[in-house]
ROGUKOL-419108 format. One line per 8 residues: their letters; for each residue x, y, z of C-alpha. Coordinates in nm, 2 decimals, decimal comma, padded with zeros to 4 digits. Example, Ala and Ser with C-alpha at 12.3 -4.5 7.8 and 13.67 -1.06 7.14 Angstrom:
as) 01,23:-00,45:00,78 ~ 01,37:-00,11:00,71
This chain:
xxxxxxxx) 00,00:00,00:00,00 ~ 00,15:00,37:-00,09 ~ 00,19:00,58:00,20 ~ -00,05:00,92:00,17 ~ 00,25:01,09:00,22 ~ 00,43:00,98:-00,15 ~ 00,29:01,03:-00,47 ~ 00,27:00,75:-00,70
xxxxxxxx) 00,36:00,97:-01,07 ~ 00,26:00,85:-01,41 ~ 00,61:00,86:-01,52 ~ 00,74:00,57:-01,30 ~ 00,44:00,37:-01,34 ~ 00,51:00,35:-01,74 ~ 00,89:00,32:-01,69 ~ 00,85:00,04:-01,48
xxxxxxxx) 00,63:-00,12:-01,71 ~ 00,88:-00,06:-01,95 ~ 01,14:-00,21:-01,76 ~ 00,95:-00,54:-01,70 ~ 00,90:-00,59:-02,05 ~ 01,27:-00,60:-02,11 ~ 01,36:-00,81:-01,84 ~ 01,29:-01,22:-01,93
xxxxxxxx) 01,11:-01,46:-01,67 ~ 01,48:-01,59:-01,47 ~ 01,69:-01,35:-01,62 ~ 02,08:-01,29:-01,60 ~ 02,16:-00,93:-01,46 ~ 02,49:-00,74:-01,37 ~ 02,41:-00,42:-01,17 ~ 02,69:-00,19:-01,26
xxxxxxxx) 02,82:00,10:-01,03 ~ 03,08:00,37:-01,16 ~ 03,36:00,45:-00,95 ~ 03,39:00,37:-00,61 ~ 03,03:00,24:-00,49 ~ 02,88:00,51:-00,26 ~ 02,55:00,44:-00,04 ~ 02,29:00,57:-00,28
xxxxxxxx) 02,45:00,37:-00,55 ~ 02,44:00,08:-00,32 ~ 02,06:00,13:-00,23 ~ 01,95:00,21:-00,53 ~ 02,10:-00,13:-00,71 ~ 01,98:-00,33:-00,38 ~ 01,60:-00,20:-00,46 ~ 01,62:-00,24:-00,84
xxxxxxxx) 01,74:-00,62:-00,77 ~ 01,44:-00,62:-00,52 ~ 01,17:-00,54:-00,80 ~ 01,31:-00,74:-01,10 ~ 01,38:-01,05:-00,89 ~ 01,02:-01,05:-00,69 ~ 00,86:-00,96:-01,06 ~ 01,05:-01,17:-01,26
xxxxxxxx) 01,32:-01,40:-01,06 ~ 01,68:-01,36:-01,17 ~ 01,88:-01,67:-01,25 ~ 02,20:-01,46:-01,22 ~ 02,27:-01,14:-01,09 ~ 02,57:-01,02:-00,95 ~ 02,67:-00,66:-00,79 ~ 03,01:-00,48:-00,96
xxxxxxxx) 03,21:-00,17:-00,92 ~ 03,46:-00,03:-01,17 ~ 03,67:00,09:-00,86 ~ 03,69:-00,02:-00,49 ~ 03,60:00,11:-00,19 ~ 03,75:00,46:-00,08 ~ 03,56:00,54:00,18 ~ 03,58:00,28:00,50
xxxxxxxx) 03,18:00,40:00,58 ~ 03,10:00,30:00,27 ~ 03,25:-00,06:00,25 ~ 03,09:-00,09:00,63 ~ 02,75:00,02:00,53 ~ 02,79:-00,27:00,23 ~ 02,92:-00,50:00,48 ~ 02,58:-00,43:00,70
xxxxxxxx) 02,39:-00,46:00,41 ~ 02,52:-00,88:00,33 ~ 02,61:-00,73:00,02 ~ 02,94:-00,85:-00,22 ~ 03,02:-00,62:-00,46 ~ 03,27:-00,71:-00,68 ~ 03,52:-00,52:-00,86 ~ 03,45:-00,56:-01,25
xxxxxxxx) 03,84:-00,70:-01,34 ~ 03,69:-00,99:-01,19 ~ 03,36:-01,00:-01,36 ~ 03,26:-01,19:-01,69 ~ 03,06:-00,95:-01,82 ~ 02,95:-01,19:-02,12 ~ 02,76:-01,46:-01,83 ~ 02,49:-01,18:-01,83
xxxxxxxx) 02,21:-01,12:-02,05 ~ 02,15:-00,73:-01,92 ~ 02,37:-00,49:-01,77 ~ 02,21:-00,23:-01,55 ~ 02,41:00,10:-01,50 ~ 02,32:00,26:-01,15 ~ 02,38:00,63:-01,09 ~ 02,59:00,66:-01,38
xxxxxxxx) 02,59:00,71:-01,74 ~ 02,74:00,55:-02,02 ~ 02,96:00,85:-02,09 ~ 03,12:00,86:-01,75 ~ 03,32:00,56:-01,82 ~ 03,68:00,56:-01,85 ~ 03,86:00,39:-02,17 ~ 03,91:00,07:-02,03
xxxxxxxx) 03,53:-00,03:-01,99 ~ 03,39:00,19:-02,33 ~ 03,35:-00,14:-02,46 ~ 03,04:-00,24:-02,22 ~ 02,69:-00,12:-02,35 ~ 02,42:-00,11:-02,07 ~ 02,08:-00,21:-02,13 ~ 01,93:00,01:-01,81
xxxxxxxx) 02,03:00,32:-01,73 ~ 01,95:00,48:-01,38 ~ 02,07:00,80:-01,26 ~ 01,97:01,16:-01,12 ~ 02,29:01,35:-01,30 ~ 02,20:01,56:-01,57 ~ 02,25:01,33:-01,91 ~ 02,62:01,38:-02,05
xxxxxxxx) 02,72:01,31:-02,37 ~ 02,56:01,10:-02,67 ~ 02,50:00,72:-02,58 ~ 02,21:00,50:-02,60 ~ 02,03:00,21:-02,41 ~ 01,72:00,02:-02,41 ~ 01,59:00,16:-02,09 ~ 01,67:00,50:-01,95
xxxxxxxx) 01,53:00,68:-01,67 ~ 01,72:00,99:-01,59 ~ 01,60:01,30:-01,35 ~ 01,84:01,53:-01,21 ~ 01,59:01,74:-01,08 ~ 01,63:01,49:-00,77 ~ 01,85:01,51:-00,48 ~ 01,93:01,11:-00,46
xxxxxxxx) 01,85:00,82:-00,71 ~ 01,69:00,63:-00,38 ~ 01,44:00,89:-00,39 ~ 01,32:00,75:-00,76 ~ 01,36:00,41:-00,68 ~ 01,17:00,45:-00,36 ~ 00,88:00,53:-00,62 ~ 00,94:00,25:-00,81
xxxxxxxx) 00,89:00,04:-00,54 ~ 00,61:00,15:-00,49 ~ 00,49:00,16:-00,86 ~ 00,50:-00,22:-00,81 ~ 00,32:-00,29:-00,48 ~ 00,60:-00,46:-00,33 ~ 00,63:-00,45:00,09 ~ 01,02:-00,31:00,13
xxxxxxxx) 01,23:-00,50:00,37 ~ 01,40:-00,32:00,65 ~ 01,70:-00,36:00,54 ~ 01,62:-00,20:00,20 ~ 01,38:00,06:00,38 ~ 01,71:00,13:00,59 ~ 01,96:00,13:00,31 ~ 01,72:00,40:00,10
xxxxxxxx) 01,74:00,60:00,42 ~ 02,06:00,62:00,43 ~ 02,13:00,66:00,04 ~ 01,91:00,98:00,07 ~ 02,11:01,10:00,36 ~ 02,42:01,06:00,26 ~ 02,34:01,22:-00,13 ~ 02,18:01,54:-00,03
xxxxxxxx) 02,42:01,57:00,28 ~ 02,14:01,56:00,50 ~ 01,95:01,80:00,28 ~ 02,24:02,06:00,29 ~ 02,26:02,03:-00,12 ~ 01,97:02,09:-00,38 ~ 01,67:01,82:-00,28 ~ 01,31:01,86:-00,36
xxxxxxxx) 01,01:01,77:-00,20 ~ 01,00:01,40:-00,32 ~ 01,32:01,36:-00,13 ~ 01,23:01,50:00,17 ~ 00,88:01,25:00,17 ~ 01,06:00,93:00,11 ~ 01,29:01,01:00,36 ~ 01,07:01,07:00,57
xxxxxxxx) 00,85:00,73:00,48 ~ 01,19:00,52:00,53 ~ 01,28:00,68:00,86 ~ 00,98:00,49:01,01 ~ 01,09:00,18:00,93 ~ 01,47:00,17:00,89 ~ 01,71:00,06:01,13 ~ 01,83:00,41:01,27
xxxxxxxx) 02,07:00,26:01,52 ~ 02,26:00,05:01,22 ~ 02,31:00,40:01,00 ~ 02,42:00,58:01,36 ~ 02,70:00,29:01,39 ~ 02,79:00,28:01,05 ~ 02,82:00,69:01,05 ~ 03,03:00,64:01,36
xxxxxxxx) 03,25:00,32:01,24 ~ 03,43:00,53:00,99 ~ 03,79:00,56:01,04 ~ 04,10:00,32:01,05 ~ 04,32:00,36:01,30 ~ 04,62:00,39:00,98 ~ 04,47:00,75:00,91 ~ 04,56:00,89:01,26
xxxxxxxx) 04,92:00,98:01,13 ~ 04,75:01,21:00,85 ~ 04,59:01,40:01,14 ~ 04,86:01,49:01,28 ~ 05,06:01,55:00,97 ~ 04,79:01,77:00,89 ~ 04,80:01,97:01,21 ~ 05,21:02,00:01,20
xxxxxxxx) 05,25:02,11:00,80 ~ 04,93:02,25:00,80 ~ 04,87:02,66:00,62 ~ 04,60:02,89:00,82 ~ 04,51:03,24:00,62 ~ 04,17:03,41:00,70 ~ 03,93:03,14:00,76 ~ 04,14:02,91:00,49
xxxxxxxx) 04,35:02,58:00,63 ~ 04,53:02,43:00,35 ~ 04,76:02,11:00,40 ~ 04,95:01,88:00,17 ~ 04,98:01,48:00,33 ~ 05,24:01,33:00,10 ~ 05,14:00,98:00,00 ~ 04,84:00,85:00,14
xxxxxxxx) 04,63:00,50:00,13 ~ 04,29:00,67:00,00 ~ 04,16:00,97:-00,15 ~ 03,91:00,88:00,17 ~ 04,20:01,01:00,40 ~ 04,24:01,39:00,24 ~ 03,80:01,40:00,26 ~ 03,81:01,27:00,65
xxxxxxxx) 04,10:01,52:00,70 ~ 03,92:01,77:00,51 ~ 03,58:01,67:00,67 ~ 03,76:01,73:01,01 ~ 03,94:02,02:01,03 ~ 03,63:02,21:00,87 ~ 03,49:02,21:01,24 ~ 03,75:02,42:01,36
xxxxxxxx) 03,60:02,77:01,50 ~ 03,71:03,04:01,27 ~ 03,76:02,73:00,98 ~ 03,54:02,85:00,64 ~ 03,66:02,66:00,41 ~ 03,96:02,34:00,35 ~ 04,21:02,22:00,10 ~ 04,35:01,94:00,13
xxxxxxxx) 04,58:01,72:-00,09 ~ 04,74:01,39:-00,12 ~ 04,92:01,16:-00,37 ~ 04,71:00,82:-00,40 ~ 04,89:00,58:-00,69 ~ 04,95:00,78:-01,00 ~ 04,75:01,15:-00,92 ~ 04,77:01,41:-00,70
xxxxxxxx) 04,43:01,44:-00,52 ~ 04,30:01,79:-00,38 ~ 03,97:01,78:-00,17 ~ 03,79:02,10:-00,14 ~ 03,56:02,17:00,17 ~ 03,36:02,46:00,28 ~ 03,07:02,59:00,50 ~ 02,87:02,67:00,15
xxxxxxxx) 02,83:03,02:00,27 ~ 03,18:03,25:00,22 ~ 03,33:03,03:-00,02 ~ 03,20:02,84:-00,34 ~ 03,42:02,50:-00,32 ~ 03,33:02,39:-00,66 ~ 03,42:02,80:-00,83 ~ 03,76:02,77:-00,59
xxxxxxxx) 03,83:02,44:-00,76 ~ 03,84:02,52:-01,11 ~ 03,95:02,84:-01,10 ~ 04,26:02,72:-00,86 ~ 04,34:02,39:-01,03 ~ 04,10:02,36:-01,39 ~ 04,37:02,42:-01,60 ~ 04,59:02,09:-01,52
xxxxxxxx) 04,38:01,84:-01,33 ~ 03,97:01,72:-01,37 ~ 03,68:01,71:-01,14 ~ 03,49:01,98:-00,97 ~ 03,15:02,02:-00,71 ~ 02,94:02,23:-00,56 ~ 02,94:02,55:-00,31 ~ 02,99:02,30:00,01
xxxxxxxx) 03,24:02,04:-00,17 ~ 03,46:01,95:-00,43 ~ 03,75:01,73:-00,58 ~ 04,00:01,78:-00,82 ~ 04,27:01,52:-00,94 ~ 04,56:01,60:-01,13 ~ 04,80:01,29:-01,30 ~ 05,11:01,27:-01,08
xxxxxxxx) 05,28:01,28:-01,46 ~ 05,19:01,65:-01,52 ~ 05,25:01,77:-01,16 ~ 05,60:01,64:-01,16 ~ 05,64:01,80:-01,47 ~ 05,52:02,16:-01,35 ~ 05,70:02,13:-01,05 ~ 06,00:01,97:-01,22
xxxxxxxx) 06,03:01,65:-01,08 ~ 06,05:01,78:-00,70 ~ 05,72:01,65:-00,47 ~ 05,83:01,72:-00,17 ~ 05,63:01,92:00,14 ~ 05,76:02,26:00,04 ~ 05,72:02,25:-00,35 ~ 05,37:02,11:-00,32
xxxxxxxx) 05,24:02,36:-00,05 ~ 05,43:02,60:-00,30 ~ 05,22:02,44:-00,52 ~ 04,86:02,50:-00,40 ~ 04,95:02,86:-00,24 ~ 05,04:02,95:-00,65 ~ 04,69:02,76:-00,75 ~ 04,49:02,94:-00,45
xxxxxxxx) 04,66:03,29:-00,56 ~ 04,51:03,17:-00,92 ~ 04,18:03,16:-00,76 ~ 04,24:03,49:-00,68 ~ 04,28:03,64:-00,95 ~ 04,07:03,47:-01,18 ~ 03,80:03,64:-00,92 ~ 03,96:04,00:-00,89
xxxxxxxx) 03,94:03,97:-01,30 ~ 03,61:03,89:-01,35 ~ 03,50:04,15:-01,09 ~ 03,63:04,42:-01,31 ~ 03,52:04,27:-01,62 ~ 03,17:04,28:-01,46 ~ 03,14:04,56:-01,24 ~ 02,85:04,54:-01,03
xxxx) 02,58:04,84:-01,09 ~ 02,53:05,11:-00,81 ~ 02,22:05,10:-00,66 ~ 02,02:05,45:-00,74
């Protein structure tokens, strides 16, 4: 039965008729996440799995990833869930009939899986590039893809599990940073229809149960090496595990009093990563990103967070060949004063209008 409190919209109901018609009686499926699986990735492929197998039964299905885990939480919340996801180096793509993308696209994937067509597409980003698939349901008018699956689920009548009802939750949560980014009112309603149902105490633990005891050093790296100019704290950690260690760093020294916004950076592999985190109100992370780092490295956000990664080839290039803690601060203070700049410029270029 729907709750009064959600809608059931026309749109879903015809997608998801749609979608059964694709889908055979005991059908093979691979549910496909891009990049490192986050939680409203997770919950959205856990309820889509949900729906086809009660509707149709699934022979096959397995859950994949074309990166692993970077975040601890996230691999936690995945291990609550009984869930195995799998990384897709160790997947035979070919033992499935359909492959179903989850809050991704087609074009977001790198070189090395351009190859793989998707059958379903899900996701709430607005549509990049020019692809095709059988089945494509994209609105990025919503805060979190669990939000539209929640409808689905209810398009088909289907009782949720608590588990699922928890892991929808906490997709929502965790997508629209507790409502902190753009959401609209659908979002708010199913969240507030799972919250009645979902194990609260697991999400608490799993929000707690967040960071090894490895990235302790970083902390204190951080604090020893660590830049403080008007509000700004900028740090550079040398070689770390994750880019999950620069975010938790980031995440953390953000709560400082007299903290508005946070930069910091850390070689993982073959890239220089630099997180960007703010309070959303004096600083616009995602503007402070491309105008600091655009140029030589990809990525970018939103007012209240950001990311940009820049190959460890062309950094050691531009800082010729030296990486150590003084070249790289060196480094992001040059970016920063780019920033700047680009600012002041395009302050002048537009000057604002007197008011009469």
């Amino acid at each position: 039965m729907i709750p009064d409190s959600l809608s059931l919209k026309n749109e879903t109901s015809h997608n998801l008729a749609k979608l059964l018609e694709l889908v055979h009686p005991d059908d093979s499926l691979l549910f496909m996440m891009h990049g490192s699986p986050d939680p409203d990735a997770i919950a959205s492929a856990m309820a889509l799995k949900e729906i086809l197998h009660r509707e149709k039964g699934l022979s096959r299905h397995a859950f994949a990833s074309t990166e692993p885990f970077r975040r601890q939480q996230n691999r936690e919340f995945a291990y609550a869930m009984r869930l195995i996801i799998r990384p897709m180096s160790q997947v035979d793509v070919s033992g499935f009939r359909l492959i179903a993308l989850i809050d991704a696209q087609p074009s977001f994937f790198s070189e090395q899986y351009k190859s793989i067509r998707p059958d379903i597409v899900f996701d709430h980003h607005p549509r990049v590039g020019d692809w095709q698939a059988q089945f494509v349901d994209i609105r990025p008018q919503y805060g979190a893809l669990s939000t539209i699956m929640t409808e689905y689920l209810h398009a088909a009548c289907m009782r949720i599990p608590r588990n699922l009802h928890t892991a929808l939750l906490y997709g929502i949560k965790t997508d629209t940073d507790n409502f902190d980014r753009d959401t609209i009112t659908e979002d708010i309603r199913a969240y507030t229809y799972h919250s009645r149902h979902a194990n609260m105490r697991l999400i608490r633990r799993v929000e707690l149960n967040q960071t090894p005891a490895s990235y302790l050093k970083y902390f204190e790296h951080a604090y020893r090496h660590m830049k403080y100019f008007r509000g700004r704290r900028v740090a550079f950690l040398g070689h770390v595990e994750s880019p999950d260690v620069c975010v938790q760093v980031a995440d953390f020294y953000l709560r400082l009093i007299g903290t508005y916004y946070v930069i910091i950076a850390g070689i993982v592999q073959n890239k220089l990563v630099i997180i960007f985190r703010g309070d959303g109100y004096r600083q616009d992370c995602g503007a402070v990103a491309q105008n600091a780092c655009g140029m030589i490295g990809k990525g970018g956000g939103h007012r209240s967070a950001a990311r940009i990664e820049i190959p460890l080839e062309i950094l050691t290039e531009h800082l010729h060949g030296d990486l150590s803690q003084e070249s790289v601060d060196c480094f992001l203070d040059e970016c920063l004063k780019r920033d700047k700049k680009t600012k002041t410029d395009r302050e002048e270029s537009n000057p604002e209008k007197e008011t009469p």
